[in-house]
C-alpha positions as a Markdown table, in Angstrom:
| # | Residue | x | y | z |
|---|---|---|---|---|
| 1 | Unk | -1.7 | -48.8 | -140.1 |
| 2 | Unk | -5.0 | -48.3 | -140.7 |
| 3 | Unk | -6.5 | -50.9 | -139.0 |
| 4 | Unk | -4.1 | -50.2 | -136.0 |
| 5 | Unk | -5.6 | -46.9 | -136.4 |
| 6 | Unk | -9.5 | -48.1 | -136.2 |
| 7 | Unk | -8.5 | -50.1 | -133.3 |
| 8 | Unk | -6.8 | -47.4 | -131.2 |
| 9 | Unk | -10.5 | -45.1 | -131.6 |
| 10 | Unk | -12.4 | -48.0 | -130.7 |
| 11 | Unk | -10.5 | -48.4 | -127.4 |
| 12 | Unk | -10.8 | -44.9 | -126.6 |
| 13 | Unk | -14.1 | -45.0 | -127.5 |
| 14 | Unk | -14.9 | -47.5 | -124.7 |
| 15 | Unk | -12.5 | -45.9 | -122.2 |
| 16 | Unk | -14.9 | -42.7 | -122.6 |
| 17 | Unk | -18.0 | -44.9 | -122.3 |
| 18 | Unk | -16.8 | -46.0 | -119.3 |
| 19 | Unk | -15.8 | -42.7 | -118.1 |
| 20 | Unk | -19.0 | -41.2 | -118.9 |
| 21 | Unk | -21.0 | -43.9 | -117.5 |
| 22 | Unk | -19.0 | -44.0 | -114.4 |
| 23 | Unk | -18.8 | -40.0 | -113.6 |
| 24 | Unk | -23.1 | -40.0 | -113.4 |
| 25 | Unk | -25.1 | -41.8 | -111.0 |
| 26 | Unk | -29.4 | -41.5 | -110.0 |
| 27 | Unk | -30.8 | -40.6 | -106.6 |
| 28 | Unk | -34.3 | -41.8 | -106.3 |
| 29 | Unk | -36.6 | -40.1 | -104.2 |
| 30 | Unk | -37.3 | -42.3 | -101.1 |
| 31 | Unk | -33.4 | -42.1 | -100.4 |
| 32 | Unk | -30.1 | -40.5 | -99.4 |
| 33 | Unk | -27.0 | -41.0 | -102.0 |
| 34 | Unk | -23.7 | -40.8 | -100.0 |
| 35 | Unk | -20.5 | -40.3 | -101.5 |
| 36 | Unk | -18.1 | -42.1 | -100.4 |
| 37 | Unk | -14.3 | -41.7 | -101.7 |
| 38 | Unk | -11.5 | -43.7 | -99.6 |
| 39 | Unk | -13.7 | -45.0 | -96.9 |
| 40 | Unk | -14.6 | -41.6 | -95.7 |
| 41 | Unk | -17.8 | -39.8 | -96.8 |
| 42 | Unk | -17.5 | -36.9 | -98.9 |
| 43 | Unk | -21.5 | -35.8 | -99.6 |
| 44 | Unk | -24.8 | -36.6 | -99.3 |
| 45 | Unk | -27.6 | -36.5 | -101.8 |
| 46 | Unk | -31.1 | -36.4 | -100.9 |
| 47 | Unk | -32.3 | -34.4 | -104.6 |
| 48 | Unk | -33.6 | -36.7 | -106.7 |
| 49 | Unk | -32.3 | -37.2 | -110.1 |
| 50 | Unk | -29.1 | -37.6 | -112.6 |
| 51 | Unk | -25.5 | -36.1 | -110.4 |
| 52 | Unk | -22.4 | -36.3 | -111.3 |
| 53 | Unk | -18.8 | -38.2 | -109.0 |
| 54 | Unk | -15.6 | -38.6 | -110.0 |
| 55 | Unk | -15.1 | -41.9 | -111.7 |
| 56 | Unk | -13.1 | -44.8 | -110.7 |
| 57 | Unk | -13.1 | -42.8 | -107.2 |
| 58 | Unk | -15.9 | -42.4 | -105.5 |
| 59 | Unk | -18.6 | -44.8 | -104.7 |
| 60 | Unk | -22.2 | -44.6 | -103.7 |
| 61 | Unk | -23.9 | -46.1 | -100.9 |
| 62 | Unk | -27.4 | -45.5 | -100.9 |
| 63 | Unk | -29.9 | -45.9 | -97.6 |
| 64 | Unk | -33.4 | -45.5 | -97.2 |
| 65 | Unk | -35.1 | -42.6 | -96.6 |
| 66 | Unk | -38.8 | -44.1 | -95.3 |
| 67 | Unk | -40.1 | -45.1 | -92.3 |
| 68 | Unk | -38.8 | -48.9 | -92.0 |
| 69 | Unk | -40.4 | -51.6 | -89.5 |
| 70 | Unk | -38.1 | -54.2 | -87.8 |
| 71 | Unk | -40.0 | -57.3 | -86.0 |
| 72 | Unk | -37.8 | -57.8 | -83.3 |
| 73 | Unk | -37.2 | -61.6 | -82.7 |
| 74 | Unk | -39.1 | -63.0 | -79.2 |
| 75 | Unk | -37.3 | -62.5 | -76.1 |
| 76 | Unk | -37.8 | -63.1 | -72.6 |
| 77 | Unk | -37.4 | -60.8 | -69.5 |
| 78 | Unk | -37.6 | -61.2 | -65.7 |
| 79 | Unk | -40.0 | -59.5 | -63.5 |
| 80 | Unk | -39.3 | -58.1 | -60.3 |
| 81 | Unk | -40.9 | -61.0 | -58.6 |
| 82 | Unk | -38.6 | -63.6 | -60.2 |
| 83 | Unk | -41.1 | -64.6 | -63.2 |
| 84 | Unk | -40.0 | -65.1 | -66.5 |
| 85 | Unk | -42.3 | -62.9 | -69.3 |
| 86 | Unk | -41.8 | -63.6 | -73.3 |
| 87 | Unk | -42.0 | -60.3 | -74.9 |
| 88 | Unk | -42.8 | -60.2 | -78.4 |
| 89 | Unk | -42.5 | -56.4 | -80.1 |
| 90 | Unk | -41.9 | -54.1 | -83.0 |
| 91 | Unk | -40.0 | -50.9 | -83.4 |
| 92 | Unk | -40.9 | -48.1 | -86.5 |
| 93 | Unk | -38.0 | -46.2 | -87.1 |
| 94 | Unk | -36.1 | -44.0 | -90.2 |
| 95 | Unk | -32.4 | -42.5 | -90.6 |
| 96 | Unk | -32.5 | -39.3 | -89.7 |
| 97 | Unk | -28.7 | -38.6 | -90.3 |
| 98 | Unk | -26.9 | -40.6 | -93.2 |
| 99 | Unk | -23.5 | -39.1 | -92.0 |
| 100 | Unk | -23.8 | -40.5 | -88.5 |
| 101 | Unk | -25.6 | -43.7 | -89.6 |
| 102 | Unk | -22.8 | -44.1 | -92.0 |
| 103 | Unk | -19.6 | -44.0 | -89.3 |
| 104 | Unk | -21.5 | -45.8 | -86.7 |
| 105 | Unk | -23.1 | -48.7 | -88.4 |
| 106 | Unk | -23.0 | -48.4 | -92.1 |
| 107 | Unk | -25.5 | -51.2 | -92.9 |
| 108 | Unk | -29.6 | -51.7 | -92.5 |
| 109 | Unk | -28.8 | -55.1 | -91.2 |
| 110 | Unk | -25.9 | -53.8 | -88.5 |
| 111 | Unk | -28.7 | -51.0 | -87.4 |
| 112 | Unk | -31.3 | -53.8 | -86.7 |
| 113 | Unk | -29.1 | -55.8 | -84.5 |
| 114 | Unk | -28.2 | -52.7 | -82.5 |
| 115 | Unk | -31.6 | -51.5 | -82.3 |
| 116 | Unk | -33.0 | -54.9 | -81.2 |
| 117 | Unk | -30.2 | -55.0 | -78.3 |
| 118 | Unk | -31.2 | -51.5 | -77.5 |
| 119 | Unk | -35.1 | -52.5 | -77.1 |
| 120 | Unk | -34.4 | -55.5 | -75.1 |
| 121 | Unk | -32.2 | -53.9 | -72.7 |
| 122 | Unk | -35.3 | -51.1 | -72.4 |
| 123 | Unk | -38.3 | -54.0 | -71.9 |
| 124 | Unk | -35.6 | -56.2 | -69.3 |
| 125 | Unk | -35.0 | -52.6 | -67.5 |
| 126 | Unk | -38.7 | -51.9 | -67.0 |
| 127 | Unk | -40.1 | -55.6 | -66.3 |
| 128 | Unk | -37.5 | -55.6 | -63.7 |
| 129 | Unk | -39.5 | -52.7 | -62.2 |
| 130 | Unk | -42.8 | -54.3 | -62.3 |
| 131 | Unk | -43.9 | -58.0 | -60.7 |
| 132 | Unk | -46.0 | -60.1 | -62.6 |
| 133 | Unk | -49.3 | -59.0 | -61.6 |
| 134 | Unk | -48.8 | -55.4 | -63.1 |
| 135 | Unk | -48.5 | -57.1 | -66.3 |
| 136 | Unk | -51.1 | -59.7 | -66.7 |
| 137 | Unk | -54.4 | -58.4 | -65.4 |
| 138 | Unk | -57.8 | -57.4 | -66.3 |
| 139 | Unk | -56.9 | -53.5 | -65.9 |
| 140 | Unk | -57.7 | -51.0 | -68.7 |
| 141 | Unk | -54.6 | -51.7 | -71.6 |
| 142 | Unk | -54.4 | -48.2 | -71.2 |
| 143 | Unk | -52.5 | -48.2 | -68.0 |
| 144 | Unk | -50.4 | -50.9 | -69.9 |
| 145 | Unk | -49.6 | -48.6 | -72.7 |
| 146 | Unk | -48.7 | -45.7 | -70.8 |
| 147 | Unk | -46.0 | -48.1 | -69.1 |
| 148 | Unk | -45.1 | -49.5 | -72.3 |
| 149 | Unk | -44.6 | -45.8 | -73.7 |
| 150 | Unk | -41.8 | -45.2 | -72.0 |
| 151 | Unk | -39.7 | -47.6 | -73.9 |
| 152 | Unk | -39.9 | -45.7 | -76.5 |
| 153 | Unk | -38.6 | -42.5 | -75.1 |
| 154 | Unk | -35.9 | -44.8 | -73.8 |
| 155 | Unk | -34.4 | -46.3 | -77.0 |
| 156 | Unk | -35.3 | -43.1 | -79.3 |
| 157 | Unk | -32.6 | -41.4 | -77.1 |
| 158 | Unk | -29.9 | -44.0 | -77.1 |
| 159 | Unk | -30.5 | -44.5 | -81.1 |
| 160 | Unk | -29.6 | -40.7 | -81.9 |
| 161 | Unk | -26.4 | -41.6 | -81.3 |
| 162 | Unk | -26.6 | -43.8 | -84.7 |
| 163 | Unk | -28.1 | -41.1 | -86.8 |
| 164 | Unk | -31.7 | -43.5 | -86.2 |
| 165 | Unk | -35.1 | -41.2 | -85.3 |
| 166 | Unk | -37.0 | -43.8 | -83.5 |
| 167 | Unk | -40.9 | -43.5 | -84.2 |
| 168 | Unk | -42.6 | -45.9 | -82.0 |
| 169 | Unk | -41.6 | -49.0 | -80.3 |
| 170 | Unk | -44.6 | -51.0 | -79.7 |
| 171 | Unk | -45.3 | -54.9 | -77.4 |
| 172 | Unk | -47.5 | -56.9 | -79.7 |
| 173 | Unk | -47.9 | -59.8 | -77.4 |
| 174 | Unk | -46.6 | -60.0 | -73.5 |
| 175 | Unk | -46.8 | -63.8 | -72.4 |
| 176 | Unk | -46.5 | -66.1 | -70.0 |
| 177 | Unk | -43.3 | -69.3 | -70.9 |
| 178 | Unk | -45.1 | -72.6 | -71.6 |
| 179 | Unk | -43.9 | -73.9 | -68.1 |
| 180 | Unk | -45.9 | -71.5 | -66.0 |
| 181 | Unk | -48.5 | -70.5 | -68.0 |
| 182 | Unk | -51.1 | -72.6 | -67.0 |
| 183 | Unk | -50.3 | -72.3 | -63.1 |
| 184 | Unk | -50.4 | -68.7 | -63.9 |
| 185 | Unk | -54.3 | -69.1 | -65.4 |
| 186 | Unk | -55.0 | -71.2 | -62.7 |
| 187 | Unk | -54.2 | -68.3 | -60.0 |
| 188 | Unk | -56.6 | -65.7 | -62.2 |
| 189 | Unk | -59.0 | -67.8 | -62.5 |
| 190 | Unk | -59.6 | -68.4 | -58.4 |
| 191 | Unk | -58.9 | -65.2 | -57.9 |
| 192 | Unk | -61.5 | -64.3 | -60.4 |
| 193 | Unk | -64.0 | -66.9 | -58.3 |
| 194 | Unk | -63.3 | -65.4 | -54.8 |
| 195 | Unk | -64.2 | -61.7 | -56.3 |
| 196 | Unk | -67.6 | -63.5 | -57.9 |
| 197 | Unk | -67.9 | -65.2 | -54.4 |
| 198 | Unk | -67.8 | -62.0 | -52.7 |
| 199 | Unk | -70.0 | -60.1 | -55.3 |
| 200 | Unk | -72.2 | -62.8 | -54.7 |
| 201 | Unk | -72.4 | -62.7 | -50.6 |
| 202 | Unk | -72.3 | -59.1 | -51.4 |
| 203 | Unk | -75.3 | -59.0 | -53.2 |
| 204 | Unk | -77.3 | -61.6 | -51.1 |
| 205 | Unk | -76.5 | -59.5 | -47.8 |
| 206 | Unk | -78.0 | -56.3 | -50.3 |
| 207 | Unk | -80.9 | -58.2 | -50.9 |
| 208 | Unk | -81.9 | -59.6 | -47.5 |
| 209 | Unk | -81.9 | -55.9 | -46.5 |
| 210 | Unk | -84.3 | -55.2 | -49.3 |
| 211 | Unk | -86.5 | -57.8 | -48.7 |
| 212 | Unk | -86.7 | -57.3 | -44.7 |
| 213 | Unk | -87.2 | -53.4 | -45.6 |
| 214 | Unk | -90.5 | -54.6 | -48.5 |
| 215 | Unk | -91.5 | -56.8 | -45.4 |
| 216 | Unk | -91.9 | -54.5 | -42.5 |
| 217 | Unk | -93.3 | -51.8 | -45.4 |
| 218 | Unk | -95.8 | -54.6 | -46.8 |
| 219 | Unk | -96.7 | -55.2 | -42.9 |
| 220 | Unk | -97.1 | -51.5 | -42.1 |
| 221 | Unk | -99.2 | -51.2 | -45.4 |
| 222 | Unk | -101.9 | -53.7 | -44.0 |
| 223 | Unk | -102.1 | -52.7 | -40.3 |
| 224 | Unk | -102.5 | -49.0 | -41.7 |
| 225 | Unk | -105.0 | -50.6 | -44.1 |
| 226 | Unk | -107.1 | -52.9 | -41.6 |
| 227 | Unk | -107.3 | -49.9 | -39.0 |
| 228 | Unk | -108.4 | -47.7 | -41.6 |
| 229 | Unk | -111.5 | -50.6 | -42.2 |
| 230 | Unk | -112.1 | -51.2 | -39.1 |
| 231 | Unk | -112.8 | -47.4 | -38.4 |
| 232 | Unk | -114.5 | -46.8 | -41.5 |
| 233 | Unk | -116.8 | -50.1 | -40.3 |
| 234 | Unk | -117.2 | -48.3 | -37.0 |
| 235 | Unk | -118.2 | -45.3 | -39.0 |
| 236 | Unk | -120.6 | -47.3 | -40.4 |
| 237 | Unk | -122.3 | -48.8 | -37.8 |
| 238 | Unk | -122.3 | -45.4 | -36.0 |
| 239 | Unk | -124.3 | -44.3 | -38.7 |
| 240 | Unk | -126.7 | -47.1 | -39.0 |
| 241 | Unk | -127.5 | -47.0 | -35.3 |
| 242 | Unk | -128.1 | -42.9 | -35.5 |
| 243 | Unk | -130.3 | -43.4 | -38.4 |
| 244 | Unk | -132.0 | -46.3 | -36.9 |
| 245 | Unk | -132.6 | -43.9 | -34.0 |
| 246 | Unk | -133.6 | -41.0 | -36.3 |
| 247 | Unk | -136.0 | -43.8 | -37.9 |
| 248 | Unk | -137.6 | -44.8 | -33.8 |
| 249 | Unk | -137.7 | -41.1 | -32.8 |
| 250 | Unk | -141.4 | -40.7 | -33.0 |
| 251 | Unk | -144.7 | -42.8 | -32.6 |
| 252 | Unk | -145.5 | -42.2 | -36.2 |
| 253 | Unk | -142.4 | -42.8 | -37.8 |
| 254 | Unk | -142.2 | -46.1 | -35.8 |
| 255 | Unk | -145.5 | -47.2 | -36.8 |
| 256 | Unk | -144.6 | -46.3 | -40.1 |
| 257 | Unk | -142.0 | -48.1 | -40.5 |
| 258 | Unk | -143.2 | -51.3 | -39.1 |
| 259 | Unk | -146.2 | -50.9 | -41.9 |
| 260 | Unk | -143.5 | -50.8 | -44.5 |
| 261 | Unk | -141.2 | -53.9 | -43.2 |
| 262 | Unk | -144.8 | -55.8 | -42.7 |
| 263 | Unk | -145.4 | -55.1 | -46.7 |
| 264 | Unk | -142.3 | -56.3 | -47.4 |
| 265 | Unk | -142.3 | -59.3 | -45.6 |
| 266 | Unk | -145.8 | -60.3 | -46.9 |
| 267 | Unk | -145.2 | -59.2 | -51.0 |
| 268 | Unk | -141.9 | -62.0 | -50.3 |
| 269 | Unk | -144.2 | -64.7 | -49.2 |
| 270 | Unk | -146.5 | -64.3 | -51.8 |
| 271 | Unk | -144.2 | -64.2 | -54.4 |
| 272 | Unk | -144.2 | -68.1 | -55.0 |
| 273 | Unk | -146.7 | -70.4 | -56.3 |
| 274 | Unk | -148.5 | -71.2 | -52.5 |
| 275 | Unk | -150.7 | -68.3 | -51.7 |
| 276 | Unk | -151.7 | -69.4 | -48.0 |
| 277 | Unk | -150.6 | -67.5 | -45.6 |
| 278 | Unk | -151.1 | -68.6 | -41.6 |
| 279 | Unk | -150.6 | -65.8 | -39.5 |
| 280 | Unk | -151.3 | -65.3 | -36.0 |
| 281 | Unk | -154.5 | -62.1 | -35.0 |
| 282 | Unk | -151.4 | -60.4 | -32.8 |
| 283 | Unk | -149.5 | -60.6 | -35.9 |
| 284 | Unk | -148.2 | -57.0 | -37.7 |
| 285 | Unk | -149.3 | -59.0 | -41.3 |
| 286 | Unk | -152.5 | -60.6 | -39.3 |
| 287 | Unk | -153.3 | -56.9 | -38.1 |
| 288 | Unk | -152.7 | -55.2 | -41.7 |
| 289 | Unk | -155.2 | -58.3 | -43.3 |
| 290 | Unk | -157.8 | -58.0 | -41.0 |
| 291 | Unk | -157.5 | -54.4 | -40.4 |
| 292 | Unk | -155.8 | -52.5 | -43.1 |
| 293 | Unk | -157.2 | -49.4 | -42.1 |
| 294 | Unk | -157.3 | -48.1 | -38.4 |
């Protein structure tokens, strides 16, 4: 009897272990705690800490209450001209309503496939608005983002419905399929040569202008320059001539003059080594010799 007895505590001791360790459970802080009792959601905990549920009854699904990132898998999309685009993307998102998230989808993994069917029916919606050339160009990527922006606007408001706070969608990589990428490259790239062609004509025609302009101002320069040369030479010579004639104007000033050219001319031939001179009686130097005094 006693060791019945012994054996009877012993189980109840474990039955209340198991009841006490079954009524508690632990939030942590970066999460929502739902109760759940017969399939259908009772609470929700978002305090962290130590709370209590009915054992044996209730059970506790627990989803995240950070920001989570889903890589969505590569697609591809059709433009409105008929071309085929891979799209490769991300979407930043968070549950924003455990409740809702928890009748609707009910798993991280079941949220992620909705959400990626979501964003591809978004990207195939607008790439069926644009042709390829909007796209893949040499435009500023800010254009591109404002287009891209409303995708996100687009799958936030269908993911409410799920309890899911979309935060950002974002295109990591819009390219071209393997089979008409390079035809595709080949088109930008002549394109890009006719625009340097043109720049180029563009730019020749700019600087034939230039040049015919330097011309005709290099030729204007010069004409102006030689006329002004030729006048101040004429200036000259006008004034030579007048002071030649202010120089002739008397008897005296004539003869006086002639007495200083004839020293001149006769201190230059005796400069040299040779001091004989041969000049003629009529001479202004034979005259000046013979006579140096009148």
């Amino acid at each position: 009897m006693k060791k019945a007895k012994w054996i009877i505590i012993a189980i109840v001791a474990i039955l209340a272990l198991i009841l006490l360790t079954g009524s508690f459970y632990v939030v942590a802080e970066n999460e929502y705690a739902c109760i759940v009792r017969f399939s259908k959601m009772e609470a929700i905990t978002e305090t962290p800490g130590l709370h209590f549920k009915v054992p044996f009854i209730d059970t506790i699904m627990t989803f995240p209450k950070t920001i989570l990132l889903y890589d969505i898998p590569e697609s591809e999309v059709l433009t409105m001209d008929k071309k085929n685009m891979t799209v490769d993307s991300y979407l930043i998102w968070k549950i924003s309503d455990p409740r809702t998230f928890y009748q609707t989808l009910g798993s991280i993994n079941e949220a992620e496939v909705r959400l990626d069917a979501i964003t591809y029916n978004s990207l195939k919606t607008l790439m069926g608005k644009l042709v390829q050339d909007d796209i893949i160009n040499q435009d500023d990527a800010g254009i591109r983002n404002d287009i891209y922006s409303g995708i996100t606007a687009d799958v936030a408001e269908l993911a409410k419905t799920y309890g899911i706070d979309v935060v950002d969608v974002k295109v990591k990589r819009l390219d071209l399929p393997g089979d008409n990428e390079q035809a595709v490259y080949s088109r930008m790239i002549s394109d890009r040569n006719q625009i340097a062609a043109q720049y180029t004509a563009d730019g020749e025609y700019e600087a034939s202008i230039i040049r015919n302009d330097v011309d005709k101002q290099v030729n204007i320069i010069v004409s102006n320059a030689e006329a002004q040369a030729a006048q101040i030479e004429a200036d000259g010579e006008a004034e030579y001539m007048r002071m030649l004639a202010e120089a002739y104007n008397s008897a005296e000033k004539k003869d006086f003059y002639e007495f200083i050219k004839a020293l001149d001319a006769l201190k230059a031939t005796l400069s040299g080594s040779e001091k004989t001179v041969i000049l003629g009686k009529d001479s202004v130097l034979g005259k000046l010799l013979i006579s140096p005094i009148d």
